[in-house]
C-alpha positions as CSV (number, residue, x, y, z in Angstrom):
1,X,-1.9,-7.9,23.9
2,X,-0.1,-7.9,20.3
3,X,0.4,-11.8,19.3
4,X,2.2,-13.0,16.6
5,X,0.9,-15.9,15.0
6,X,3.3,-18.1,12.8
7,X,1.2,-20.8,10.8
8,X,3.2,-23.7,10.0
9,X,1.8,-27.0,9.1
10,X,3.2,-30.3,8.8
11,X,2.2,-31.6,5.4
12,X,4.0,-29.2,2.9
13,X,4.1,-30.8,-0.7
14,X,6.1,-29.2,-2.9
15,X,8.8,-28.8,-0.6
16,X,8.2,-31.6,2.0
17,X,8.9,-30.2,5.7
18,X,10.2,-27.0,4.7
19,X,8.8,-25.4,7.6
20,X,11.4,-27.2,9.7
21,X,14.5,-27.5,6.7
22,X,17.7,-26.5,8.0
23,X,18.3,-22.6,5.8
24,X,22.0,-21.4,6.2
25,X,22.1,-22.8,9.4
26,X,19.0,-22.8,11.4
27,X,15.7,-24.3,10.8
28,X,13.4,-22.4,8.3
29,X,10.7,-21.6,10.7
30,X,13.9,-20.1,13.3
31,X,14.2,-17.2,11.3
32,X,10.5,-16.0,11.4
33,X,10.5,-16.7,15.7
34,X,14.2,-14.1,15.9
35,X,12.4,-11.5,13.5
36,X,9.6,-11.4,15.8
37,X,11.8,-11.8,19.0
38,X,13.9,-8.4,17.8
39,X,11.2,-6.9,16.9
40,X,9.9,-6.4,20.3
41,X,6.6,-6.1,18.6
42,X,5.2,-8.6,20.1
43,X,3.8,-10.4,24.1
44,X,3.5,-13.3,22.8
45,X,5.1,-15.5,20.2
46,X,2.5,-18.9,19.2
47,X,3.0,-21.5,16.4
48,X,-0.1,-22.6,15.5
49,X,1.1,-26.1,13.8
50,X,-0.8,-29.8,13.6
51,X,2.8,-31.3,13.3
52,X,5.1,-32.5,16.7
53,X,8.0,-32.1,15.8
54,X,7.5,-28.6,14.4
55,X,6.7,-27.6,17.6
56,X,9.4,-29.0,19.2
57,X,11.7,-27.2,16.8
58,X,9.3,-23.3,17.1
59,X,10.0,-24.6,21.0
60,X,13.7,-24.5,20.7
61,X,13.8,-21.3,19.1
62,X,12.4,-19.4,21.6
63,X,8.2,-19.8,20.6
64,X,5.2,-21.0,22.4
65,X,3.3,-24.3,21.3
66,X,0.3,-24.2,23.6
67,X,-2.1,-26.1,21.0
68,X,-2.4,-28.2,18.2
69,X,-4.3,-27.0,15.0
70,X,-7.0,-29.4,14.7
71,X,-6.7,-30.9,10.9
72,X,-9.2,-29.9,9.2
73,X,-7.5,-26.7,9.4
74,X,-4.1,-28.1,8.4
75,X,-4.6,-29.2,4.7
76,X,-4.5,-27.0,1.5
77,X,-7.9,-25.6,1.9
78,X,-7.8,-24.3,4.9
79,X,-7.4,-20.0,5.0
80,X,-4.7,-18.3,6.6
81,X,-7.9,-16.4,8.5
82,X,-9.4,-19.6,9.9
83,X,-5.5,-20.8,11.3
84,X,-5.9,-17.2,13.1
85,X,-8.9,-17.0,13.9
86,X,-8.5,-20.6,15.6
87,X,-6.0,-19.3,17.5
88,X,-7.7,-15.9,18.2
89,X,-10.7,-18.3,20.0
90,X,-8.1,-20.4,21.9
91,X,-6.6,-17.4,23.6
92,X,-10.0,-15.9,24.4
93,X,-11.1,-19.0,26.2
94,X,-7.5,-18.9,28.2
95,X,-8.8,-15.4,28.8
96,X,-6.3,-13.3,26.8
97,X,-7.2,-10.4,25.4
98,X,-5.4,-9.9,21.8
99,X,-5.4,-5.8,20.2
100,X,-3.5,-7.0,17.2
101,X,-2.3,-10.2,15.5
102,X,0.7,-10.2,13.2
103,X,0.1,-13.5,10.9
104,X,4.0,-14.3,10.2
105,X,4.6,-17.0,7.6
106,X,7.3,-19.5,8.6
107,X,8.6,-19.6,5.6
108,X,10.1,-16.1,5.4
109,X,13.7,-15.7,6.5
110,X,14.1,-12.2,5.0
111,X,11.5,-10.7,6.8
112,X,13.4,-8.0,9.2
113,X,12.9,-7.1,12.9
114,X,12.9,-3.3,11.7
115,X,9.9,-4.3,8.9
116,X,7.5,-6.0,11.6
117,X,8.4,-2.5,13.8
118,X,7.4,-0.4,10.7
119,X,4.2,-2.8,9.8
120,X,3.2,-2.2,13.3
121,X,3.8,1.8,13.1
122,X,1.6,1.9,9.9
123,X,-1.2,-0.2,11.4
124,X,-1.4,2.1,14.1
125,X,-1.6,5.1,12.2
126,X,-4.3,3.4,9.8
127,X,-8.2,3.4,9.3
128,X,-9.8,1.0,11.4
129,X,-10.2,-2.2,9.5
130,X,-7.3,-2.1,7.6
131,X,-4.4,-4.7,7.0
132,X,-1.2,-3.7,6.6
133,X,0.6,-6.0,4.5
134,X,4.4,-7.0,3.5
135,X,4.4,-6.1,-0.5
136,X,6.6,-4.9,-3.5
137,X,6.8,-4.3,-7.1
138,X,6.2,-6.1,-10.3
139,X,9.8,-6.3,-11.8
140,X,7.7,-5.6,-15.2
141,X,5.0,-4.0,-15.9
142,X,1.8,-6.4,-15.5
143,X,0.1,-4.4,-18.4
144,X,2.2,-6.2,-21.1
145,X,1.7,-9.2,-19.9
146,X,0.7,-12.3,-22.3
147,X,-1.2,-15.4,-22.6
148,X,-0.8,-18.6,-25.1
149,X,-3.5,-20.5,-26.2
150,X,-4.1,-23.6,-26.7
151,X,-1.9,-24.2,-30.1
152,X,1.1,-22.1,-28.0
153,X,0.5,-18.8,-29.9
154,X,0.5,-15.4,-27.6
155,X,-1.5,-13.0,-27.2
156,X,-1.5,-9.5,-24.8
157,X,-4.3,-9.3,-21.9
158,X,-3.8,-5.2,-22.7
159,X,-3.0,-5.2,-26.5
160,X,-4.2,-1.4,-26.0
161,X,-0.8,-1.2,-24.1
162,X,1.2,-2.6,-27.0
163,X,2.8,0.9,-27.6
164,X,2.5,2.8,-24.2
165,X,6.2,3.4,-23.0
166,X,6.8,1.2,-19.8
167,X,7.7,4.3,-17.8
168,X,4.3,5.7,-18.8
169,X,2.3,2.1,-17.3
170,X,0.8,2.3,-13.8
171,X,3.5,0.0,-11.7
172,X,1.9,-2.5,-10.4
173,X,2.8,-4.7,-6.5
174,X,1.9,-7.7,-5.6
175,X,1.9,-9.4,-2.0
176,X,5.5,-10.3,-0.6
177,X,4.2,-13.2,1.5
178,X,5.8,-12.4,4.8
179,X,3.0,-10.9,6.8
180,X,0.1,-9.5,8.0
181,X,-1.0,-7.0,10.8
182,X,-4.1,-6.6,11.6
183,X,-7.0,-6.1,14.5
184,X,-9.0,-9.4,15.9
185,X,-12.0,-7.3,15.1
186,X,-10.8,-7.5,11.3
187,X,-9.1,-11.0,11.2
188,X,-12.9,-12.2,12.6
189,X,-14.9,-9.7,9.5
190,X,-12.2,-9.3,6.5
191,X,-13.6,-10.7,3.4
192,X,-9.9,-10.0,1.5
193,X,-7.0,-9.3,3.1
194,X,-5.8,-6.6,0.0
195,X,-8.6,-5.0,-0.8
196,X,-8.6,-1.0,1.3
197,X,-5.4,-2.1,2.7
198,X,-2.3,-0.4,3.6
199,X,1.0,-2.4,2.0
200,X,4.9,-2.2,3.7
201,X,6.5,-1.6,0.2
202,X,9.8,-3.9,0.5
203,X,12.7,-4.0,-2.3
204,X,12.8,-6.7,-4.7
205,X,15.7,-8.0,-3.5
206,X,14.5,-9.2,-0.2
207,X,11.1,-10.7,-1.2
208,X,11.5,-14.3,-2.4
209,X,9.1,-16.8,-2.6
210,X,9.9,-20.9,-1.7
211,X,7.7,-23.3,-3.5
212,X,10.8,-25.2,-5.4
213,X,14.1,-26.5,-4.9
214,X,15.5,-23.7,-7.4
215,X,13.7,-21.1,-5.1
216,X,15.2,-22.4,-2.6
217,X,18.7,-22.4,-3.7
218,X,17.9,-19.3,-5.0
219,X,17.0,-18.2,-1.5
220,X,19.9,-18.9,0.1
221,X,22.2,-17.7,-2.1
222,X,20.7,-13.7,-2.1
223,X,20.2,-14.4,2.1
224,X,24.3,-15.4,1.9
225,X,24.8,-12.4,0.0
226,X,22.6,-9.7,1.7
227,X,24.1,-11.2,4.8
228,X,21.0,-11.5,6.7
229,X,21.3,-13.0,10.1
């Protein structure tokens, strides 16, 4: 069995409820549960949540609720592998038998069907153990990157770099937060997600992240425009 697994926990802080805040339309989490309804990736689509009414919304959209995430995995500490994990135990003692688990944050409504169909594609085709990933570029490159002290004054982390063209700099990717494929073997063992794994390079323009209320405008103003649905 494939399972996708959306995490989505009540007590979100910098944005309070954003799992469940309406985005163009639908609620947030909505637009994770129809990217992995299209993608017809998946046998079964869970929310793995501590909250009620978050499941009563992931319900409405089409996703199964059979649990609630006990809280000690619900609070900032907790890792997205113990919220999978959790739910890779519960559907072993139902007696399901999972292949693969696709983590898919709630929180990404321009993740596409076509990307969790690709992501599954190049987990198939990889080394055993490996995670294949949702990333994309540094818009700059990361070797000219500075720090400021104390007092405010700057300094480079690579002053060696200081005259390298930027065309002649390693470009650099960093994890789009939208998913993660993977094995129950691996989700049980991996000690870091990144690290020998196998990213989905995505363009800029359709990895945002949502931690503010200007990220969120943000947001839906380039989903409005890319018109995403």
């Amino acid at each position: 069995m494939n399972l996708c697994l959306i995490p989505a926990r009540g007590g979100s802080k910098r944005i309070p409820r954003k799992n469940i805040r309406v985005f163009r339309g639908k609620h947030m989490i909505a637009w994770s549960i129809m990217a992995a309804q299209s993608s017809g990736c998946f046998d079964r689509i869970i929310v793995s949540t501590d909250d009620d009414e978050i499941g009563e919304v992931a319900r409405s959209s089409g996703a199964d609720v059979p649990f609630l995430r006990p809280s000690h995995l619900a609070d900032d500490q907790a890792s997205t592998q113990e919220v999978v994990v959790h739910a890779l135990e519960w559907s072993e003692k139902q007696g399901l038998s999972c292949d693969a688990i696709c983590c898919l944050y709630a929180t990404a409504p321009f993740v596409q069907a076509e990307d969790l169909r690709k992501a599954q594609q190049l987990h198939s085709s990889s080394r055993q153990g490996s995670v294949v990933f949702a990333a994309t570029t540094f818009p700059f490159p990361i070797q000219r990157a500075i720090r400021l002290d104390q007092q405010g004054y700057a300094s480079m982390f690579k002053p060696e770099c200081f005259s390298m063209r930027s065309q002649d700099l390693e470009e650099a990717y960093h994890d789009a937060g939208q998913f993660y494929w993977a094995s129950s073997s691996t989700w049980r063992t991996v000690g870091n997600l990144f690290e020998g794994s196998r990213p989905l390079v995505l363009p800029r323009w359709r990895v945002q992240d949502i931690d503010t209320e200007e990220d969120w405008i943000r947001a839906e103003k380039l989903h409005q425009l890319l018109d995403l649905s």
